[in-house]
N, C-alpha and C positions, 0 to 999 in steps of 0.2 A: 529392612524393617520400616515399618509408616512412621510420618516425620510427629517428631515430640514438639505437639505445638503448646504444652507448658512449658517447658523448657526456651521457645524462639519468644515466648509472650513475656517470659520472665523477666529475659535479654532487652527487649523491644524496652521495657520497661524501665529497669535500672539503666538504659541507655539513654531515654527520654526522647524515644525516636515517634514523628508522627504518624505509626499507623498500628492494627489492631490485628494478630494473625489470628488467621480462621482456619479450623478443616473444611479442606475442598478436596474434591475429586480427584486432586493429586495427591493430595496429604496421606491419601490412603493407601494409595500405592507404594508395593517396595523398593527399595532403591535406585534397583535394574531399569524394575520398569518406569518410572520415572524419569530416567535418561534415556528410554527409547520415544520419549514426549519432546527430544530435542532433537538434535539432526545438523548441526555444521559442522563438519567435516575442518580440523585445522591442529595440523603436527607443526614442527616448528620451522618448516620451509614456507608453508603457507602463513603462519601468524608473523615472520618479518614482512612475507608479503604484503597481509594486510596492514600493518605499522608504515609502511613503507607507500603503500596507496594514500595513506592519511595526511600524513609529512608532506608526498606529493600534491594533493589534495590543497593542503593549508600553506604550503608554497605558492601556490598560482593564487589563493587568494589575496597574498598580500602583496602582491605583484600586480596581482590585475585590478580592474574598478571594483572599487568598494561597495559593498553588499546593500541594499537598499535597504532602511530603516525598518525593521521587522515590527508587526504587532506588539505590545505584550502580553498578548495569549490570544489563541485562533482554538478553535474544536471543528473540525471537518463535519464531523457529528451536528454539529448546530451553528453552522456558517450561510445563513440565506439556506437551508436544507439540511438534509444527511445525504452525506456525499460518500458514504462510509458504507459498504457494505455487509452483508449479513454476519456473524462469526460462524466460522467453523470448526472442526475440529479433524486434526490427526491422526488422535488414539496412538494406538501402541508402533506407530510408525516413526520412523527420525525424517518427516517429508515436511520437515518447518520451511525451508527454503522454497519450494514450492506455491507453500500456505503463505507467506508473509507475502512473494512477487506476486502470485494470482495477487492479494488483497492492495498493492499500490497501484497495479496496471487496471485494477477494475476503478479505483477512485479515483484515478487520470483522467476514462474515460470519460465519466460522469463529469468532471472538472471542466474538461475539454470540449464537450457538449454542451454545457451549464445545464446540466440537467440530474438534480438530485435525484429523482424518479426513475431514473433509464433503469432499465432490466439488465444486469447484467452478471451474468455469475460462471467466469471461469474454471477451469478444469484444473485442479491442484494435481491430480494424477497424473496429466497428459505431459505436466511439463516438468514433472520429478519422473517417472517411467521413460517417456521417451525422450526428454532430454540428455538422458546420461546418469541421473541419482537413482535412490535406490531407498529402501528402509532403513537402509545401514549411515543414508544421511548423503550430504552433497557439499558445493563450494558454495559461500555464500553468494557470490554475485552471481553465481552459476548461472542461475534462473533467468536473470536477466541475459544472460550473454543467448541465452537458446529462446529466449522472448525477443529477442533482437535476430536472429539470425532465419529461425524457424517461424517462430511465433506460438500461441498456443488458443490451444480449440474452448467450447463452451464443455459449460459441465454434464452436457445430456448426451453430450459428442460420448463423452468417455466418463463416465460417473465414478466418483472415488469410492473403490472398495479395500484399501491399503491398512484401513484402522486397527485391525487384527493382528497387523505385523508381516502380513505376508506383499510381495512386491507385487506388482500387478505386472503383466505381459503385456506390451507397449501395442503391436502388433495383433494382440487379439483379441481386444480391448476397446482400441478407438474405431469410432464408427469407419463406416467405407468412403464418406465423403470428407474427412476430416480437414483435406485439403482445402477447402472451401469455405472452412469455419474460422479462419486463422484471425486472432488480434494479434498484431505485432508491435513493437518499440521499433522506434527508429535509433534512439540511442540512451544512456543514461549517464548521470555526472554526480562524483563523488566533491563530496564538503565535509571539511573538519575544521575549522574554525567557528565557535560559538554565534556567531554573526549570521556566518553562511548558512549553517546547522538551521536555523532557524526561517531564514530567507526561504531555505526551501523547503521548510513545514510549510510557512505562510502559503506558498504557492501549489501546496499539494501533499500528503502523504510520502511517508519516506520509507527505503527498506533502511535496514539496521541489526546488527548483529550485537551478541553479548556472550557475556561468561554468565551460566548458571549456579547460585549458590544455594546450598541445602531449604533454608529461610524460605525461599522466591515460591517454593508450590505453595507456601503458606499464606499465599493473599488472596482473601476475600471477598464476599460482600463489602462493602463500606467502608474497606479495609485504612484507607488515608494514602498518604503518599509515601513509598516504598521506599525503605533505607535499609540499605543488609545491617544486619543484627551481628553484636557480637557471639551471639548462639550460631551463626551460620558456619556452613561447614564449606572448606571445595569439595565437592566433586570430586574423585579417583577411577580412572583420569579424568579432567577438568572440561565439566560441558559445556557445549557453545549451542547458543539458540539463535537464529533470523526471527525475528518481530516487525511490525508495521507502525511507524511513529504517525499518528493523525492529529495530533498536536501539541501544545507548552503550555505551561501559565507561568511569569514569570512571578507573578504573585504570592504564590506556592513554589515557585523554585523547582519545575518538575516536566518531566516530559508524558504527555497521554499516548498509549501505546494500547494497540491493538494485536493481542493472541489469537494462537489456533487452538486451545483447549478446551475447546466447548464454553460453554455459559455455567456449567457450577465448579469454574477457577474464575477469580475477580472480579471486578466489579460490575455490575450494569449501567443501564439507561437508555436511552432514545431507544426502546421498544427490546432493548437486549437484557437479559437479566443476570447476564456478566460475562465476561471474556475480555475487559479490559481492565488497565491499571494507570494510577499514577509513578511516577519514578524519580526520587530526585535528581538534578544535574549534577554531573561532577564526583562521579562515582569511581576510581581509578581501578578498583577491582571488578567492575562491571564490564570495564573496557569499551562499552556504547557510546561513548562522547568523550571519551580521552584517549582512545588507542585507535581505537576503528571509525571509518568513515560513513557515512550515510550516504543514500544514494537514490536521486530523483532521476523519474521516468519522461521520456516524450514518448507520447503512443500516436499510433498514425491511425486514423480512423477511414476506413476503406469508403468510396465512392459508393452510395446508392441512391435509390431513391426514395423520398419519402414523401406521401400523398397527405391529402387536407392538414396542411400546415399553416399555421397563422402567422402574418409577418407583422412585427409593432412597429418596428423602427427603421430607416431608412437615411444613408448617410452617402454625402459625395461632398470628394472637394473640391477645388478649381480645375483638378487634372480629370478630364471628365472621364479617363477611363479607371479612376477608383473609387469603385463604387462599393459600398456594402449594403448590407441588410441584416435587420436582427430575426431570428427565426425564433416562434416561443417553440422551447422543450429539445431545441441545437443551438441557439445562440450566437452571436454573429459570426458570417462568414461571408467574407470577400468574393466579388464579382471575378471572375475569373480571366483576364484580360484576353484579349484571342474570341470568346466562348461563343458556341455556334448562335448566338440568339443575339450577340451584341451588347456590350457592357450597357450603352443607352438604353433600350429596348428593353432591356432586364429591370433597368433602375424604374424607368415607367411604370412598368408591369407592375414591380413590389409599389412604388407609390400610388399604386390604382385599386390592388391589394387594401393598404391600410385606408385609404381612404373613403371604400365601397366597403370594408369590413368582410373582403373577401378571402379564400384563401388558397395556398396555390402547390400545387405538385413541384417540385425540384429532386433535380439531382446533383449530389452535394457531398463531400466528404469532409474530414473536420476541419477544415481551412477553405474550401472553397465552396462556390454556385456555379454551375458549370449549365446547366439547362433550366428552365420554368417555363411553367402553363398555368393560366390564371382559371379556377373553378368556378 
């Protein structure tokens, strides 16, 4: 039956909890189908697993160097740009795992490049279909382990037509050159201490996983910062979601998280007219920041090349062969020591660049200059 949201408004209420539930596009849905809008995969081999990544997790933090002094509140969304890419949605598929990794590894790249503007919109299908998941749902870290190993294609490669509920055919599916289209992870690293947790919001979008409770489809528009209600129900059996952390405000006491349910489930802004939420921290029945870990991306941005580039900035220190260069719309990257043209030669060039207000051809990938020609 569709969620009684007098009943969760009631709750929300005589709770003195800050936020407002709404009917949205999940609210309306029956039960069923509203757990087929979730998709992690986790019986009780897997959940000590994941308890057990956490523990390991927030052992090495306190063992190793201490986390660098985080923000008190970052938005990815409005950090020097929107680093955050478009929302998507689902539907009636459990390919949240898929939806949450495309949505960290697309806003690594953009991070990685310093380039809020980059065009980039991965394939949710290619890497739930032919990674091993299914509509019936996946591992959370899943995605990343086959974004790390394989990688995954754009979304024109293999366009997501899974919303209906039915799986897509991996194989008949993806373009013919799919092999060519690949963004890959080189690795990813989980954090479960508050510190860390945060450390690596500051530094980028996060995946993250949860329990879903009945309440949760009931946030809105405007809705305020989400706190399960005593009207909330579990789940039978108890559903687990992947989500995308794009940032905190410590001010609000809350994490900004980005869904796959289209835009009429939660909130809007910067150009979206909803698909995201606030969350408060320290939720023990959510399990998002108290049982489970979070989990940052490096992505490796493949060698090419790219024509009429502007270079602003230009940097060397007494070791003459480290040289960099800041590139507007990739952002700095280092001379490549070796590199057929010569670290000096290179450094010239870019300082002849900014200085004539010219601009120059390279070939480059997300850490290095490996060739240039001055236009």
């Amino acid at each position: 039956m569709p969620t009684d949201i007098q009943a969760i408004a009631a709750a929300v209420k005589k709770d003195g909890l800050p936020w407002t539930p709404k009917e949205t596009s999940l609210t309306r849905l029956t039960t069923e189908e509203q757990r087929r809008h979730l998709g992690v995969i986790v019986d009780e081999t897997e959940m000590q697993r994941l308890n057990a990544v956490a523990q390991q997790a927030a052992a090495r933090a306190q063992f190793g160097a201490p986390a660098v002094g985080a923000p008190a509140a970052i938005d990815w969304r409005n950090n020097g740009g929107n680093y955050v890419t478009p929302i998507k949605n689902q539907g009636n598929c459990g390919s949240c795992v898929g939806h949450c990794s495309c949505a960290v590894i697309e806003s690594a790249v953009r991070i990685k490049l310093g380039n809020p503007n980059y065009v980039i919109d991965l394939s949710e299908g290619f890497l739930q279909f032919c990674g091993g998941g299914s509509c019936g749902g996946w591992g959370l870290t899943s995605g990343l382990d086959f974004a790390q190993s394989t990688g995954v294609t754009d979304e024109a490669c293999m366009p997501y037509t899974a919303g209906g509920g039915a799986d897509m055919n991996c194989g008949a599916a993806r373009c013919a050159d799919w092999q060519n289209r690949l963004t890959k992870i080189s690795s990813y690293t989980n954090h479960a201490t508050m510190a860390d947790r945060k450390a690596a919001v500051a530094a980028g979008p996060v995946l993250a996983g949860m329990e879903v409770w009945s309440d949760f489809f009931a946030y809105g528009s405007d809705s305020g910062v989400y706190v399960k209600s005593s009207a909330a129900t579990r789940l039978t059996p108890p559903g687990y979601h992947c989500v995308c952390i794009i940032g905190y405000d410590d001010a609000q006491q809350c994490w900004i998280i980005k869904n796959s349910w289209g835009t009429s489930w939660g909130e809007g802004g910067f150009g979206e007219a909803g698909g995201f939420m606030r969350m408060r921290y320290g939720q023990a029945d959510l399990l998002i920041d108290t049982s489970w870990a979070f989990s940052s991306v490096v992505v490796q941005i493949q060698a090419a090349w790219h024509s009429n580039v502007t270079v602003t900035q230009v940097f060397t220190s007494r070791d003459s062969q480290n040289g960099w260069a800041y590139f507007q719309g990739l952002g700095w990257r280092k001379i490549q020591t070796g590199a057929a043209d010569g670290v000096l030669n290179m450094l010239m060039l870019f300082a002849q660049a900014v200085a004539k207000g010219k601009k120059v051809t390279i070939y480059a990938d997300g850490d290095f200059v490996y060739q240039a020609y001055l236009l």
